[in-house]
N, C-alpha and C positions, 0 to 999 in steps of 0.2 A: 625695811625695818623702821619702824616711826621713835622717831627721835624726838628728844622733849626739850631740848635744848640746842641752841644755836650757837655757829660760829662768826668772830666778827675778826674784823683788821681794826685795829687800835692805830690811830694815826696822830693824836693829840694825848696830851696829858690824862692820865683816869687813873685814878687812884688803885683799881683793881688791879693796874697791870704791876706795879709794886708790889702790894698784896701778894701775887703768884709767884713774884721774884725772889721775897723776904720768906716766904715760906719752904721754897724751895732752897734755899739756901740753909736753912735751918735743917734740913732734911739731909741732904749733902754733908753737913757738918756733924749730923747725929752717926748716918753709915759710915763717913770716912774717918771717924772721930778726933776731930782738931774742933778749932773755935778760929775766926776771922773775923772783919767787918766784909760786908759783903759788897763784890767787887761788881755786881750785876745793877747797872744801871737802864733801866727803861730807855730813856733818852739815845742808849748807844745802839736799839732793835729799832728807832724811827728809821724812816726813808732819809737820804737815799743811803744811808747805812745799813737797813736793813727794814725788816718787817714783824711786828707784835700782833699774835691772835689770841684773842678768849671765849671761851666757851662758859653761856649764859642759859641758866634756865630760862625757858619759853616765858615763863607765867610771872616766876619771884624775881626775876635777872638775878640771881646768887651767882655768883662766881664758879665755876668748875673747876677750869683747868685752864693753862696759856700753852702757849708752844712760839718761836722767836726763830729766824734765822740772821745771819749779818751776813755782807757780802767776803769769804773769802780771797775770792779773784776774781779775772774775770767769768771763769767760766763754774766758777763753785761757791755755792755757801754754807756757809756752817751752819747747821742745826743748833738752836741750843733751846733755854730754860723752858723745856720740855714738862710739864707740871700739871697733878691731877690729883687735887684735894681725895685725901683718903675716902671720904664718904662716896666720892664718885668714881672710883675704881673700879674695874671691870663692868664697865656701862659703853664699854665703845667710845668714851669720851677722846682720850689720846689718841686713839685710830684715824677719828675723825678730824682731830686738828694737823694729823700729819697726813692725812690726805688734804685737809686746803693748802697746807705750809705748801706738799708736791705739786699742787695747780699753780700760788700762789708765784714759787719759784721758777716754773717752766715758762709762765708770764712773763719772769722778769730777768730772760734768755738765758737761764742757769743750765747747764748740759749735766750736772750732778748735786748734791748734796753730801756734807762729810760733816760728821760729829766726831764726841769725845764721850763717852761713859767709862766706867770701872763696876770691879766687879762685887763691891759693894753694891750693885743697881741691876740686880738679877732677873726684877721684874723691867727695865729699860734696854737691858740687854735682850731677854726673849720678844719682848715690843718690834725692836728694831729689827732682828731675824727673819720675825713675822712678816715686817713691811715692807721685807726686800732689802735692805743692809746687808753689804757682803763685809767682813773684816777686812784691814788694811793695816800698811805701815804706820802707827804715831808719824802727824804732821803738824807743821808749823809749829806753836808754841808748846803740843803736845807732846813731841819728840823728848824731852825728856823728864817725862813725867814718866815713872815707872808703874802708877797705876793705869792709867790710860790706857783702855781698851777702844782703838778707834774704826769708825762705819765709812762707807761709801754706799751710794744709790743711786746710779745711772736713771736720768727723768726724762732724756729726749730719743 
């Protein structure tokens, strides 16, 4: 499939990866309808905390989408600010960053991956199904969040 856009590892400060975060946050706020400031900081997906990708057109570098994991444990990390500008939805765009996030993390000796959606995020949920996410129990700080619909994805 020829793809028209790239994915990268964000390793420094870029203003894009805010962008994905402050958007996404807005979106989150709209489905689960509350109002916050937003607890997503760039800074907490660097290394060795964790890792930030963005998916760039080829030609305009416009922004797509991001996708972030942090390190859970040793042996797990969280998936998170999973995000894909509405215009580029259903482009394979999110497929593709959660196939580098799964190389990115099997590099970086993770024996699994575990998120948090709800089910305000219908289209995140079928994403996830799709990619190999099996359901699990609410963990760590999810545990008692009563929306929290939580994944797991065995990567080694």
């Amino acid at each position: 499939m020829n793809q028209n856009f790239t994915i990268r590892v964000v390793e420094t400060q870029d203003p894009n990866s805010q962008l994905c975060l402050d958007h996404l946050w807005e979106e989150i706020q709209n489905r689960y309808g509350f109002q916050a400031p937003n607890p997503m900081n760039f800074h907490d997906f660097l290394p060795p905390k964790g890792r930030f990708f963005i998916a760039e057109h080829n030609e305009t570098k416009e922004v797509l989408g991001s996708a972030a994991y942090t390190k859970f444990n040793n042996a797990q990390c969280e998936l998170d600010a999973v995000f894909v500008f509405s215009q580029f939805r259903k482009k394979n765009v999110a497929k593709s960053l959660l196939s580098e996030i799964e190389k990115q993390a099997r590099s970086d000796h993770y024996s699994s991956m575990v998120l948090r959606a709800g089910a305000p995020q219908p289209e995140a949920l079928a994403l996830y199904k799709n990619f190999g996410f099996k359901e699990i129990h609410a963990f760590g700080k999810w545990v008692s969040d009563p929306t929290a619909i939580c994944f797991e994805k065995k990567i080694t």
